[in-house]
Structure formats: C-alpha cells, structure tokens
C-alpha positions in Angstrom: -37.4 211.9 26.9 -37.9 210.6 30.3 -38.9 212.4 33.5 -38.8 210.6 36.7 -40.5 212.1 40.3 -39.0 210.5 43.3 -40.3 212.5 45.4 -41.9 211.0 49.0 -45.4 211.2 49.0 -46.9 211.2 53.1 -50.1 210.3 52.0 -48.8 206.8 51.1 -46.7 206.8 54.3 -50.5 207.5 56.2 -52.0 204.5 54.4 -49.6 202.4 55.1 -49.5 202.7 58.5 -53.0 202.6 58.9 -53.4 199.5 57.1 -50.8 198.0 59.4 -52.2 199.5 62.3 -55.9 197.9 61.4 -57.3 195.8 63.4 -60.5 193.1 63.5 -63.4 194.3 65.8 -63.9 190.5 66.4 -60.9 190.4 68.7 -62.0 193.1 71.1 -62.3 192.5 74.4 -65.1 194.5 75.6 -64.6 193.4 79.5 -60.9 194.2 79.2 -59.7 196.0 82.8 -57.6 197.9 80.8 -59.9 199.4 79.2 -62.0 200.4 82.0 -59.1 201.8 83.4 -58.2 204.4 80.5 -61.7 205.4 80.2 -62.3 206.4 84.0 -59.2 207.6 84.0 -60.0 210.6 81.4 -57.5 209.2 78.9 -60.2 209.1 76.6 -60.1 213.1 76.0 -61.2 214.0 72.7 -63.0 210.9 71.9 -66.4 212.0 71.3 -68.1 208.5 72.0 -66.6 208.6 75.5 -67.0 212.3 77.2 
C-alpha cells in the first residue's frame, strides 16, 4: 500500500523566494541617492533601525 500527499506546502513556497530574493551585503551601496531618498521620505515605516 502506497499513500501519496501532494498537497502544497507555503512554507517551501516562503524559502524559496527568500533564497531568491537574497542578496550579498558586499554589493550595497551605502551612498546610494536612492536610498537617502526612501529613508527621509518616511518609507522606512516599520523598520525599527530607521525611526
């Protein structure tokens, strides 16, 4: 007797797309205007580093 469970499993779905969504802190750039720009701008809410 075999049972098979296909059922989807979000947790895997989660990794996943924070593996591909990873990044290397070697390749920031930390005098990006960009940057400066979201966090004066307030779109940094919620981010307890920045407030």
């Amino acid at each position: 007797l075999l049972k098979m469970d296909f059922l989807g499993l979000r947790t895997l779905t989660v990794i996943q797309n924070a593996i591909h969504g990873a990044f290397d802190v070697h390749d920031i750039d930390y005098n990006d205007k960009e940057v400066f720009d979201m966090i004066s701008s307030g779109h940094t809410e919620g981010v307890f580093q920045l407030e």
